[in-house]
C-alpha positions in Angstrom: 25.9 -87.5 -66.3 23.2 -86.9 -63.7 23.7 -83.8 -61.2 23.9 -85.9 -58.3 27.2 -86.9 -57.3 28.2 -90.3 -58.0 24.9 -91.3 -59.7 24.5 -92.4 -63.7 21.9 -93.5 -65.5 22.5 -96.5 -67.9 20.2 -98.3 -70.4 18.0 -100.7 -69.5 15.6 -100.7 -66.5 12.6 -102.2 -68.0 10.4 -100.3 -70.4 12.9 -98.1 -71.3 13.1 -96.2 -68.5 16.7 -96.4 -67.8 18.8 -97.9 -64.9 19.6 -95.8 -62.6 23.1 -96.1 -60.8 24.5 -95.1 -57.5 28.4 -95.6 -57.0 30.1 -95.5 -53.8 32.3 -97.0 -51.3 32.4 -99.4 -48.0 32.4 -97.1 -45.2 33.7 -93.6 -45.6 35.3 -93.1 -41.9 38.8 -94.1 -42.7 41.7 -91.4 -41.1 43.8 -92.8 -43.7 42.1 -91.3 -46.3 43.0 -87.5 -45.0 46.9 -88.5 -45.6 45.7 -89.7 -49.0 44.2 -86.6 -49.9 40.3 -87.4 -50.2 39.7 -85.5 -47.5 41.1 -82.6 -46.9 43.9 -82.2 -44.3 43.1 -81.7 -39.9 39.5 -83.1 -41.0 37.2 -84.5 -38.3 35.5 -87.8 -38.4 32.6 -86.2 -37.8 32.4 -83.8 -40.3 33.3 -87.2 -42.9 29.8 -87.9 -44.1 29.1 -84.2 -45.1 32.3 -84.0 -47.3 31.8 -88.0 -49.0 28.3 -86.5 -50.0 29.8 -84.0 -52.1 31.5 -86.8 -54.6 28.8 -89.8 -53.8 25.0 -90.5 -53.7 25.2 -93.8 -51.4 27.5 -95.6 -49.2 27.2 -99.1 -47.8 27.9 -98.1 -43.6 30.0 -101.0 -42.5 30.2 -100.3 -39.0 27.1 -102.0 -38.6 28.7 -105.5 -39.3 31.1 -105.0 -36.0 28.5 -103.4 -33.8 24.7 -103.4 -33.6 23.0 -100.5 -35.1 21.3 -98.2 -32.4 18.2 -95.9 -34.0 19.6 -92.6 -31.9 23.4 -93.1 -34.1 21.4 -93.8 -37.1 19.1 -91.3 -37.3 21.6 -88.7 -36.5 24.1 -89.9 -39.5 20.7 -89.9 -41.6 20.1 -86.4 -41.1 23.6 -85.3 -42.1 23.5 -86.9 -45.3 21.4 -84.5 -48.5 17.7 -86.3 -48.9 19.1 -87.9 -52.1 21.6 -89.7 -50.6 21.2 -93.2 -49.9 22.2 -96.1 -47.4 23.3 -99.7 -47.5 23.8 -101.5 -44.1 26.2 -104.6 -43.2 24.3 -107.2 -41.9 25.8 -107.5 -37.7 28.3 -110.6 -37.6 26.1 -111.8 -34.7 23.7 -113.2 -37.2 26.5 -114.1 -40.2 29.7 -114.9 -38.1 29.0 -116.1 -34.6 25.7 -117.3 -34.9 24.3 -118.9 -31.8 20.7 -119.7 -30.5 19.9 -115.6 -29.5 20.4 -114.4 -33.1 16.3 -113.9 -33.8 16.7 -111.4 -31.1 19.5 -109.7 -33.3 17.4 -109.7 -35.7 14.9 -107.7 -33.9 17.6 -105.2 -32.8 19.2 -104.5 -35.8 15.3 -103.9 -37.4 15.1 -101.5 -34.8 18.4 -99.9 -35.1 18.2 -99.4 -39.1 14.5 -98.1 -38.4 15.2 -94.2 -38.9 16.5 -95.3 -42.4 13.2 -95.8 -43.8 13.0 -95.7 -47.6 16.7 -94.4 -47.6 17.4 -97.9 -47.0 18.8 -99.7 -50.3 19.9 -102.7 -49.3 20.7 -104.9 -45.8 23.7 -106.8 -46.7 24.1 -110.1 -45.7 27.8 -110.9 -46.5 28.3 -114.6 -45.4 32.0 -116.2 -44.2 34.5 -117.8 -46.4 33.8 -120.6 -44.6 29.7 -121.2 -44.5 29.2 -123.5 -47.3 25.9 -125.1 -49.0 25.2 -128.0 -46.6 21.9 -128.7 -45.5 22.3 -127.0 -41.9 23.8 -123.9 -43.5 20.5 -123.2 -45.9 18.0 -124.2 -43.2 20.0 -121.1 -41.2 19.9 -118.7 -44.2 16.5 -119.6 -44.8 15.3 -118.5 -41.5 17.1 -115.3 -41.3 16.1 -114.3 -44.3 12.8 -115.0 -43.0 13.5 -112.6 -39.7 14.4 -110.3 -42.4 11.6 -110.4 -44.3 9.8 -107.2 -46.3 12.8 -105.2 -45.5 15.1 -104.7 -48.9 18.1 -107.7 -48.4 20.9 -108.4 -50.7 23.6 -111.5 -49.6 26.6 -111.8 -51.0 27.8 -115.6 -50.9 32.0 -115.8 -50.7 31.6 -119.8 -50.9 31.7 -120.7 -54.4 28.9 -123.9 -53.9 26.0 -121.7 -53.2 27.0 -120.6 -57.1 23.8 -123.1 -58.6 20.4 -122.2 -60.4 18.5 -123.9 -57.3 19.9 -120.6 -54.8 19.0 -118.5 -57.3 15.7 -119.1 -58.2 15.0 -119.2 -54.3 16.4 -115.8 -53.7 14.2 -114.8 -57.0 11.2 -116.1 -55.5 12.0 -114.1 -52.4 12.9 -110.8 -54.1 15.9 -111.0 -52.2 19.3 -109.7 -54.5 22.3 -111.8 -55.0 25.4 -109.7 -55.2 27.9 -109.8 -57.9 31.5 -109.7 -56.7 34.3 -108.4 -58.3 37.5 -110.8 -56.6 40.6 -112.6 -57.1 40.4 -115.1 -59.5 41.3 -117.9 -56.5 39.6 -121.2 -56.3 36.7 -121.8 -53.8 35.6 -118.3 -54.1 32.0 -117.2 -55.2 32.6 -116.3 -59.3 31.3 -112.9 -60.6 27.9 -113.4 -62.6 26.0 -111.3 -63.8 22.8 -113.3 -62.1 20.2 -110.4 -61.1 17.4 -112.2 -58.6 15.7 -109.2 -58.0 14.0 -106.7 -60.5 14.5 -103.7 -58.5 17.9 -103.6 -57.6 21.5 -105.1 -58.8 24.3 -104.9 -56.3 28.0 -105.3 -56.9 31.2 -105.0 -54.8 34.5 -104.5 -55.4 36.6 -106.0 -53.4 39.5 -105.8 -55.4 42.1 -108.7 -56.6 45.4 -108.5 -54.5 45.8 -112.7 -54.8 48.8 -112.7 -52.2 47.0 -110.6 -49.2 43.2 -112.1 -50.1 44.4 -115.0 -47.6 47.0 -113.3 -45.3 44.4 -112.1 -42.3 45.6 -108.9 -42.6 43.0 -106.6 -43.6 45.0 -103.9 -44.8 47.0 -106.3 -47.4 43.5 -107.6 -48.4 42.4 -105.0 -49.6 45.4 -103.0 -50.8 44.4 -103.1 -54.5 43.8 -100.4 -56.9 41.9 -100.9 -60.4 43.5 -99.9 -63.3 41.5 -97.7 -66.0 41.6 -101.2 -68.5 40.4 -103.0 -65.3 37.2 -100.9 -64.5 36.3 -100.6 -68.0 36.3 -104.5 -68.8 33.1 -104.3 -66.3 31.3 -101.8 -68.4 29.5 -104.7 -70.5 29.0 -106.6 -67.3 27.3 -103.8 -66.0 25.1 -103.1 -68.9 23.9 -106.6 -68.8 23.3 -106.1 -65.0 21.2 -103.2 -65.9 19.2 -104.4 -68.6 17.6 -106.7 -65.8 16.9 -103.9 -62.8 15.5 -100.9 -62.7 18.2 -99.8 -60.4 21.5 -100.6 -58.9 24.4 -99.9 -56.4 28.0 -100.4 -56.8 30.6 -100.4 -54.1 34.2 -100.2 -53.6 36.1 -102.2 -50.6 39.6 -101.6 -51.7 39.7 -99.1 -48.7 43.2 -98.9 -48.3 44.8 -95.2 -48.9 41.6 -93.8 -50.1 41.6 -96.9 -53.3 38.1 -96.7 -53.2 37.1 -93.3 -53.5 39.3 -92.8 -56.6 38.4 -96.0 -58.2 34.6 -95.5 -57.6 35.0 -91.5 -59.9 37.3 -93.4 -62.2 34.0 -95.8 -63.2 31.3 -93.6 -62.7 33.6 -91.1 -65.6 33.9 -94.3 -67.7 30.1 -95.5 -67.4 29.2 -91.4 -68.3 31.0 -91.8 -71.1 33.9 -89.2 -69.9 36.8 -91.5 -69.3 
């Protein structure tokens, strides 16, 4: 098991080198998860980040998907977090949700917001709704904002399951850009988990967890109110050997936010990938 918290090194990589593995979770500013004992009791939001650090090497900030990232915030999160420690960034639902004609200028902004980042930076995720499917206006759109978000590390995870074809992915190969690998409920329209890798340098999987009756409900809470089982978590560990024979390195995330799921899922399979669980 490395030293760094939430980090292990599986094989694969190319040459041999070994693929190395950072395991964390979507957002880690959740009061819930002081009742549910992750963090210790009276703590303050602000003093989240500092204590997450001490069990994970990355998190994927989520905050980012509801507002615009502003450099000043950013940087000042940044310089909280241990120089090891590692960022993914949501992707602001201007440019994925409620597109309209000003959306290249949210592209600019959120360049400019994520700036301070610099080669902390893993990922921008582009998480695209249930509902944009592969029609000929919706590729055009995700053609050009991948363009606006071009040489900047992007990774889009597709929840429609008709963008699930050889054509997307030798595009998103050809533009070094990383398909993520989903972990869902087994419900029909849904992207299906593959073990696709687009881009050499990184893999990028989320749990999202697999509570069929809330996945639908509109309640976010009962969406993702699910928590892995030991036997569930270590069904992935061939998946995630395959994923890893094919990048040099990768991040994996957990959704399931609700009472402090994540966190204790996220140790549960970094313990099983070491070899300790």
């Amino acid at each position: 098991m490395s030293n760094q918290p939430g980090r292990v090194m599986l094989p694969g990589g190319g040459g041999g080198r070994g693929c190395s593995v950072l395991l964390g979770t979507c957002g880690y500013s959740y009061t819930e998860w002081v009742d549910s004992g992750f963090y210790p009791p009276s703590t303050r939001t602000a003093d989240m980040l500092e204590l997450y650090c001490r069990v994970f090497s990355t998190v994927e900030l989520n905050y980012t998907w509801y507002q615009m990232a502003r450099a000043e915030a950013v940087a000042r999160m940044a310089a909280k977090a241990p120089g090891h420690f590692r960022f993914s960034a949501k992707l602001t639902r201007t440019m994925t949700h409620e597109r309209d004609a000003e959306w290249p200028k949210q592209v600019q902004l959120y360049r400019e917001g994520i700036a301070p980042l610099k080669d902390r930076l893993v990922a921008i995720l582009v998480q695209l709704p249930p509902d944009f499917d592969r029609t000929m206006e919706n590729r055009r759109y995700l053609a050009a904002l991948l363009d606006g978000l071009q040489d900047l590390p992007v990774a889009v995870e597709f929840r429609h399951g008709s963008w699930a074809t050889d054509s997307v992915f030798k595009e998103l190969e050809r533009r070094k850009v990383t398909l993520v690998t989903v972990d869902t409920p087994q419900l029909p329209g849904l992207f299906p988990t593959l073990d696709v890798v687009t881009n050499p340098a990184l893999f990028y999987v989320r749990f999202h967890g697999r509570n069929m009756g809330g996945w639908r409900s509109g309640n976010m809470q009962k969406k993702f109110d699910y928590d892995y089982s030991g036997e569930e978590l270590g069904e992935w560990r061939l998946m995630l050997d395959r994923l890893a024979h094919q990048a040099e390195r990768g991040v994996i995330y957990f959704n399931n936010h609700v009472r402090a799921q994540a966190p204790r899922n996220g140790q549960r399979l970094q313990k099983i990938l070491a070899g300790l669980g």
